[in-house]
Rosetta silent file (secondary structure, phi, psi, omega in degrees, C-alpha in Angstrom):
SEQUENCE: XXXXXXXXXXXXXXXXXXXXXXXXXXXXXXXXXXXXXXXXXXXXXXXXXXXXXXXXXXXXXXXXXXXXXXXXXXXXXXXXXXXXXXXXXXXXXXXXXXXXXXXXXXXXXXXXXXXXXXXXXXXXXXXXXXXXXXXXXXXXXXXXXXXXXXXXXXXXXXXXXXXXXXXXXXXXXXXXXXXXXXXXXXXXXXXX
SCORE:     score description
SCORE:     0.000 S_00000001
   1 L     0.000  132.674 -171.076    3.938   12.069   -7.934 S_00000001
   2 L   -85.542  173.611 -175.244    0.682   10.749   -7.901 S_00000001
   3 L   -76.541  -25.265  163.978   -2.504   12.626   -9.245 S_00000001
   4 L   -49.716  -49.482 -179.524   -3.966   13.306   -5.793 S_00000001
   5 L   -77.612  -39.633 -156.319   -0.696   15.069   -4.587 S_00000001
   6 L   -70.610  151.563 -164.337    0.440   16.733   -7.596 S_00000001
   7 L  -116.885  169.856 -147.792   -1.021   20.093   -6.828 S_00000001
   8 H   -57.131  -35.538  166.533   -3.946   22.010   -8.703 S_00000001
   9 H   -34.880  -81.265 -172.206   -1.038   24.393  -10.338 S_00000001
  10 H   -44.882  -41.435 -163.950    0.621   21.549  -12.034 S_00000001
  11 H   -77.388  -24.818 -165.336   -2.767   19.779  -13.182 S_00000001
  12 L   -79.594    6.303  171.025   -3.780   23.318  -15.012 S_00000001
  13 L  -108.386    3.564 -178.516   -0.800   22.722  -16.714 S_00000001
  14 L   -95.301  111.798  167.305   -1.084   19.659  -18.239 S_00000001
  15 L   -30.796  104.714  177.443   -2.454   20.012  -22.166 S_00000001
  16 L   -81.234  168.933  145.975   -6.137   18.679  -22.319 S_00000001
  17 L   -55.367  140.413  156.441   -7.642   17.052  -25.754 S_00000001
  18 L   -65.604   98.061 -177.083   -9.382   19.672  -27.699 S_00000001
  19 H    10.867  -73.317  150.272  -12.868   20.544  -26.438 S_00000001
  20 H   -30.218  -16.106 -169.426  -14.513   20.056  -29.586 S_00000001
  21 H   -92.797  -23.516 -158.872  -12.925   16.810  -30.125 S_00000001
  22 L   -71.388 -170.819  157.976  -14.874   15.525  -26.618 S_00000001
  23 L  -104.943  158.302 -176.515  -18.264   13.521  -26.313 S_00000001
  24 H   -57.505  -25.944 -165.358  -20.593   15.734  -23.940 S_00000001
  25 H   -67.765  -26.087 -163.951  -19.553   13.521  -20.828 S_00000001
  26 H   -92.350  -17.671 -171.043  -15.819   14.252  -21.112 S_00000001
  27 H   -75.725  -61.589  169.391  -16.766   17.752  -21.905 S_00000001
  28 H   -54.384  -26.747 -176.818  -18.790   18.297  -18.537 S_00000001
  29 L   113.325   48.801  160.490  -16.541   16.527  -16.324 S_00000001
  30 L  -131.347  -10.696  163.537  -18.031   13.122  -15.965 S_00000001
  31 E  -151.750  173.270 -164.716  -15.801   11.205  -17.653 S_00000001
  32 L   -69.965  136.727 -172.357  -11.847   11.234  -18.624 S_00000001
  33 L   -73.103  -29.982 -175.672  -10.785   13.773  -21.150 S_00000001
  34 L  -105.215 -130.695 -130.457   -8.293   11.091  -22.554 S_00000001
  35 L   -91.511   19.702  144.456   -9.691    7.864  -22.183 S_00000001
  36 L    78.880   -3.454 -165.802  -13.378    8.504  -21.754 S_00000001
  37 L   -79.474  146.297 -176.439  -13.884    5.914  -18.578 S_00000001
  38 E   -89.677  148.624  179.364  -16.730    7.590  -16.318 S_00000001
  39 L   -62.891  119.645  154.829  -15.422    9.566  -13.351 S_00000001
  40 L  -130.547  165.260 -170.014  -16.619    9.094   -9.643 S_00000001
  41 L   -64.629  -19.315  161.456  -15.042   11.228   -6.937 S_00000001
  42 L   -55.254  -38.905 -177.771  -12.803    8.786   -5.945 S_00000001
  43 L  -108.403   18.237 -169.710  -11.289    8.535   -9.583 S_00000001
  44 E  -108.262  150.903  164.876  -11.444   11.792  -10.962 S_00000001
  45 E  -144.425  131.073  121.311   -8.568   14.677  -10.460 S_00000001
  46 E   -19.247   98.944 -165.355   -9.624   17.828  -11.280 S_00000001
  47 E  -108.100   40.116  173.232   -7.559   19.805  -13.937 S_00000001
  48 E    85.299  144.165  165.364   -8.443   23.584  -13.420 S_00000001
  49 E   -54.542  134.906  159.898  -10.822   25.950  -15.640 S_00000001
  50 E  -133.075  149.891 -160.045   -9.881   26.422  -18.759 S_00000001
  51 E  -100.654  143.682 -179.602  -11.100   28.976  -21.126 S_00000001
  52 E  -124.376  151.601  145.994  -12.421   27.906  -24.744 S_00000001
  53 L  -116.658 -168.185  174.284  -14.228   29.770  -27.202 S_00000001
  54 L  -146.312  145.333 -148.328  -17.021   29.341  -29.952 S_00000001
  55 L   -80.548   13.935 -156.725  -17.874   30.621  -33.132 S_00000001
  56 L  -118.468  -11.725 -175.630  -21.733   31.042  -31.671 S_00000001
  57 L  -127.006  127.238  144.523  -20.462   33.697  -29.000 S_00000001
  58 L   -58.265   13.169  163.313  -18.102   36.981  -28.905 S_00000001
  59 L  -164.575  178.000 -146.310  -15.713   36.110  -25.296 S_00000001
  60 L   -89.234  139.243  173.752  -14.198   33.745  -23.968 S_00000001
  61 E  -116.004 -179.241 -156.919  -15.799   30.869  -21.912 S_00000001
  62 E  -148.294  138.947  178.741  -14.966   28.543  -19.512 S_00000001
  63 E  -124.016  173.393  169.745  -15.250   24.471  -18.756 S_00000001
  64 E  -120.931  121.876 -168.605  -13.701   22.517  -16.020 S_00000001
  65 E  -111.123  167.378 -151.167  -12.267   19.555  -17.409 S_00000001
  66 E  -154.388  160.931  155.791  -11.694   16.450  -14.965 S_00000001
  67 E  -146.423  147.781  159.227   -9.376   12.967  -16.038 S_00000001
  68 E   -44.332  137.498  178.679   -8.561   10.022  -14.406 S_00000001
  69 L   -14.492  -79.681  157.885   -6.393    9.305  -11.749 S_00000001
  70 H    12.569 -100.571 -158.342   -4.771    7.076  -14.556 S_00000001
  71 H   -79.974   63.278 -171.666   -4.436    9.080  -17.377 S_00000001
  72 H  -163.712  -51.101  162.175   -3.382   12.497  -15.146 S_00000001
  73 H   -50.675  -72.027  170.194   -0.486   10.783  -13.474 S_00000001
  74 L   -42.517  -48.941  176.829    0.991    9.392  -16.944 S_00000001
  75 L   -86.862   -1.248 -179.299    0.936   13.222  -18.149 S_00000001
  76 L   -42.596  155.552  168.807    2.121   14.708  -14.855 S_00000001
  77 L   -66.493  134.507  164.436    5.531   16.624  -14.964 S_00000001
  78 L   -45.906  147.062 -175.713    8.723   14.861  -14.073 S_00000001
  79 L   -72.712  175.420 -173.814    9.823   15.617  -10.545 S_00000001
  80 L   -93.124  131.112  126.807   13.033   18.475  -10.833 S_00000001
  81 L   -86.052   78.040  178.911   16.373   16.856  -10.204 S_00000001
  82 H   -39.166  -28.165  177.066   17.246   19.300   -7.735 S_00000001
  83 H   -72.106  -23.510 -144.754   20.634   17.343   -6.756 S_00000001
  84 H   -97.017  -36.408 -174.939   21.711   17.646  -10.278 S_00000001
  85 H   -90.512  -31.520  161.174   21.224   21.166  -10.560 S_00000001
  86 H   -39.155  -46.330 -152.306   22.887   22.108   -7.175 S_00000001
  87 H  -100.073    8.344  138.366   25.836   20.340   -8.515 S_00000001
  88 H   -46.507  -51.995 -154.748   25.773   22.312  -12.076 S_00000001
  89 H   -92.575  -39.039  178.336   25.383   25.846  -10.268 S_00000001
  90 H   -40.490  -15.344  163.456   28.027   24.449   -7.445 S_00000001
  91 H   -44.718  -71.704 -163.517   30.102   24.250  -10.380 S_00000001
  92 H  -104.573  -16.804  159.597   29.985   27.959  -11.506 S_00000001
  93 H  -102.930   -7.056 -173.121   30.515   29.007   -7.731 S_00000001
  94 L  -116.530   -5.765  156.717   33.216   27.362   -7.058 S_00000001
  95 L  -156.927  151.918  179.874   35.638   28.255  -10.028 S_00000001
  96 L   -17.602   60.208 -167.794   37.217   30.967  -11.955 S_00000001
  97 L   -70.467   88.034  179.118   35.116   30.838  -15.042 S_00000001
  98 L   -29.579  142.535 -168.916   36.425   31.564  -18.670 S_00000001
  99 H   -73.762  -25.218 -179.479   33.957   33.693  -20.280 S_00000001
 100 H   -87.679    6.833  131.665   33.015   30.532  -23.135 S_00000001
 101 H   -47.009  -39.548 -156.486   32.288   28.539  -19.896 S_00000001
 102 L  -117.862   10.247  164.519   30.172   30.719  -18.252 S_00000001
 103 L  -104.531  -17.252  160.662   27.930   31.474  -21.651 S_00000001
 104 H   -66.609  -39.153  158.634   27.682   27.877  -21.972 S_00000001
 105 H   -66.752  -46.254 -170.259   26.629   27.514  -18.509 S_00000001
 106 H   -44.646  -27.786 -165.924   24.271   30.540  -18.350 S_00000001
 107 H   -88.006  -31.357  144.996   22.542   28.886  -21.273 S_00000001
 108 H   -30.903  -67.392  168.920   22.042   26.020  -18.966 S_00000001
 109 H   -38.065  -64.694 -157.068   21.074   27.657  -16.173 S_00000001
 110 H   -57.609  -37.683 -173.573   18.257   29.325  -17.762 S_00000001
 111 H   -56.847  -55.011 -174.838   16.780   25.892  -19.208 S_00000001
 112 H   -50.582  -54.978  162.296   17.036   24.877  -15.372 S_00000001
 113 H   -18.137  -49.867 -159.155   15.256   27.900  -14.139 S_00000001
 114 H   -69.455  -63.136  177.963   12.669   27.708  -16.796 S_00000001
 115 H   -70.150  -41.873  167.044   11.602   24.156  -15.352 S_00000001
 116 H   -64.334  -36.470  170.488   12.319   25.336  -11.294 S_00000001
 117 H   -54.359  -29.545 -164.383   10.176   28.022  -11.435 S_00000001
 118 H  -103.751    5.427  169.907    6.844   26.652  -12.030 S_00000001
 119 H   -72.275  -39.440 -173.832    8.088   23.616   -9.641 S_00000001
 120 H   -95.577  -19.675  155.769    8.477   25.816   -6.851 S_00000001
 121 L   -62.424  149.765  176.697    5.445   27.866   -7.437 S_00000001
 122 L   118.924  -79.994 -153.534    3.457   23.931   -7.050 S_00000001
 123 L   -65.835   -4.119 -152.985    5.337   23.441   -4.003 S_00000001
 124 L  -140.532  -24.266 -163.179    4.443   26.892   -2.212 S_00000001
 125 L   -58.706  -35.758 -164.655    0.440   26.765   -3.898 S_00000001
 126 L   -83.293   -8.877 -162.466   -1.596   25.349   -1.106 S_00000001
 127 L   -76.853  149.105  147.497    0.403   27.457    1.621 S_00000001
 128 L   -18.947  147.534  176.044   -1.341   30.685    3.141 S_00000001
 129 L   -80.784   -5.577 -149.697   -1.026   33.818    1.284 S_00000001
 130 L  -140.146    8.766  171.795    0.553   35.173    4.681 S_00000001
 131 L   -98.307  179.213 -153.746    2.838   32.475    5.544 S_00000001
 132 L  -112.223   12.948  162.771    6.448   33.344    5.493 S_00000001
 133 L  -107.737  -22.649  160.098    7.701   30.540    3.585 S_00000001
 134 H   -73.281  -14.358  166.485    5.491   31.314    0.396 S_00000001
 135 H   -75.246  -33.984 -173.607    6.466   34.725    0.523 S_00000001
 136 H   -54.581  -39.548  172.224   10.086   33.844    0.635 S_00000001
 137 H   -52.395  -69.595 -161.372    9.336   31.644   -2.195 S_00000001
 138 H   -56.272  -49.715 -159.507    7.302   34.021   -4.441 S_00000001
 139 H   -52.361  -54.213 -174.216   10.585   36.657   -3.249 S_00000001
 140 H   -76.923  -38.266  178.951   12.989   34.483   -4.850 S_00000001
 141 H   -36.049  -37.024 -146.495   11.047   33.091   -7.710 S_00000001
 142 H  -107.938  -40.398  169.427   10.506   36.996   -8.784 S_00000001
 143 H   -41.789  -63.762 -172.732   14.455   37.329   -8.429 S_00000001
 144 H   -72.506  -15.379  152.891   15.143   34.641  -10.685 S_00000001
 145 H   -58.565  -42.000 -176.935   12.599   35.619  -13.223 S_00000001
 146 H   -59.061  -39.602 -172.378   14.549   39.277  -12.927 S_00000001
 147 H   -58.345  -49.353 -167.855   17.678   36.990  -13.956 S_00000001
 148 H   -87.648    1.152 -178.605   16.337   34.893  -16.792 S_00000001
 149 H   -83.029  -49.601 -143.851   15.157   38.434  -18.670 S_00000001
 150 L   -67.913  140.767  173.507   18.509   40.306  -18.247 S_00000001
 151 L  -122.804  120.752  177.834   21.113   39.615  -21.072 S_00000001
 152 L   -61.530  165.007  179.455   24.794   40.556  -20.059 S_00000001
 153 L  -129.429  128.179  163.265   26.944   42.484  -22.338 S_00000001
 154 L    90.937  176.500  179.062   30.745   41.564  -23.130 S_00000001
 155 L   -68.373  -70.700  167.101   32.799   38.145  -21.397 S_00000001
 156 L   -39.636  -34.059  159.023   32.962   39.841  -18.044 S_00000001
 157 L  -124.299   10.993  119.756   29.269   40.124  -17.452 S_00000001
 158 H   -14.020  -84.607 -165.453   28.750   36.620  -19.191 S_00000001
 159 H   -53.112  -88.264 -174.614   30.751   35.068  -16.426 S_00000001
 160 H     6.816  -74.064  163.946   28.777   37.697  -13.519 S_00000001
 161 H   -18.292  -63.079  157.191   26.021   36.093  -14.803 S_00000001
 162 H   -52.363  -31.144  170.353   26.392   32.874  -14.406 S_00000001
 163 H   -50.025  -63.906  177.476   26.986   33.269  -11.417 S_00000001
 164 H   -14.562  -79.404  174.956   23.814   34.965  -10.765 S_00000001
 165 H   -29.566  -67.424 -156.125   21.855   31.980  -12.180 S_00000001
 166 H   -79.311  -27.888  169.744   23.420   29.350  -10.669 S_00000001
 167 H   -61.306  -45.843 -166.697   22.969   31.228   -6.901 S_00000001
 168 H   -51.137  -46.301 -164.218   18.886   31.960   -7.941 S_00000001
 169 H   -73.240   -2.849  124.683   19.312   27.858   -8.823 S_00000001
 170 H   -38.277  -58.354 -175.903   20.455   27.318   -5.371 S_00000001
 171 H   -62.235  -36.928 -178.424   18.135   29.297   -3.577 S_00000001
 172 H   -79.672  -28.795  160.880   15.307   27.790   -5.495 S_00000001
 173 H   -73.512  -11.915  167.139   15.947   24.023   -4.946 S_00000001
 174 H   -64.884  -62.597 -163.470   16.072   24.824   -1.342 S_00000001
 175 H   -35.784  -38.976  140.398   12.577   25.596   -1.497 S_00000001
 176 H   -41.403  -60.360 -171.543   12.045   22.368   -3.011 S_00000001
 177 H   -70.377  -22.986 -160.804   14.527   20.296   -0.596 S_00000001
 178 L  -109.648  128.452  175.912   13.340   21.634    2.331 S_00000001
 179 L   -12.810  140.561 -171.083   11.014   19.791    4.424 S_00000001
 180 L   -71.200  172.941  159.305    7.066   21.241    4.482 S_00000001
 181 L   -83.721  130.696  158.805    6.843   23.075    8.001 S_00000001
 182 L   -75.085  141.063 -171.258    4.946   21.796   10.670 S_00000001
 183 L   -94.519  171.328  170.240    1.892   23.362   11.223 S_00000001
 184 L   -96.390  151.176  173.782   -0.063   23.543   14.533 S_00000001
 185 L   -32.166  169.722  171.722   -3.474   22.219   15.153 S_00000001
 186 L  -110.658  137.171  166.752   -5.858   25.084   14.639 S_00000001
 187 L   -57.556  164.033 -177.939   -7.994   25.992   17.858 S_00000001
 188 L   -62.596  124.067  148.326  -11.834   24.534   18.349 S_00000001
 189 L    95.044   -6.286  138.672  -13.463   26.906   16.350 S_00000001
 190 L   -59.739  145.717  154.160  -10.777   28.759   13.860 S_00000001
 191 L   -40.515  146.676  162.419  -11.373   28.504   10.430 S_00000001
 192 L  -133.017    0.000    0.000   -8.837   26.598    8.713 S_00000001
């Protein structure tokens, strides 16, 4: 995923250079926080506000820090391999699992979760707050968060468990897998 497409979510997640560390240019946004080349709007991606503070003030303040295409792309996140984790939690749905199977998966699971959640939250950011496949999204996302707190008790709700996971880590690579929706034109004169 390039730096244009990678969505605004993703970029505020990628780990800047420390503030203090910058020249003023990289600090304002005119040139790359990592390699320092100056910025025009064509080469610049935008990596979200971030808040810093300084020993000359008492709260927290805030820069916008910008990088190059370049160097923004090189730290981007790895795409999810969603087939690989379908066929982990297909795994755990499809047989009888001895409970030191299904705490070895569950411990699995959760690393996969931990990386699908903030994938599918990306992949849902630019949609309407009112459309009905980011709600569906945020609906499961908030399931599978409910999932990775709860800790089972005994062999019996080990296995349960696993289960659990590996269905949220179904539901959640659909969200991923499945095609954006087309939208319709907006009328002359709507907002968009």
């Amino acid at each position: 995923m390039t730096a244009p497409t990678l969505p605004l979510s993703a970029r505020r997640r990628i780990p800047v250079p420390d503030r203090a560390r910058l020249t003023g240019e990289q600090r304002h946004g005119t040139a790359c926080v990592w390699c320092a080349v100056v910025l025009s709007p064509e080469t610049a991606a935008d990596l979200g506000h971030r808040p810093y503070t300084t020993p000359s003030v008492d709260y927290v303040l805030t820069w916008w820090p910008r990088g190059c295409r370049a160097c923004v792309a090189a730290r981007a996140p790895l795409p999810v391999d969603t087939a690989t984790m379908r066929a982990m939690a297909r795994r755990a749905l499809d047989d009888d699992l001895p409970a030191a199977v299904a705490a070895s998966l569950a411990v699995m699971y959760r690393g996969m979760l931990r990386e699908l959640v903030p994938a599918v939250r990306d992949a849902v950011d630019d949609l309407p707050y009112e459309d009905a496949d980011r709600s569906a999204a945020e609906a499961d996302v908030h399931r599978a968060l409910g999932d990775l707190d709860h800790r089972p008790r005994g062999p019996g709700a080990e296995a349960a468990h696993a289960l659990s996971l590996a269905h949220a880590l179904l539901v959640l690579t659909d969200h991923l897998d499945q095609p954006a929706p087309a939208r319709p034109p907006a009328a002359p004169g709507t907002p968009t």
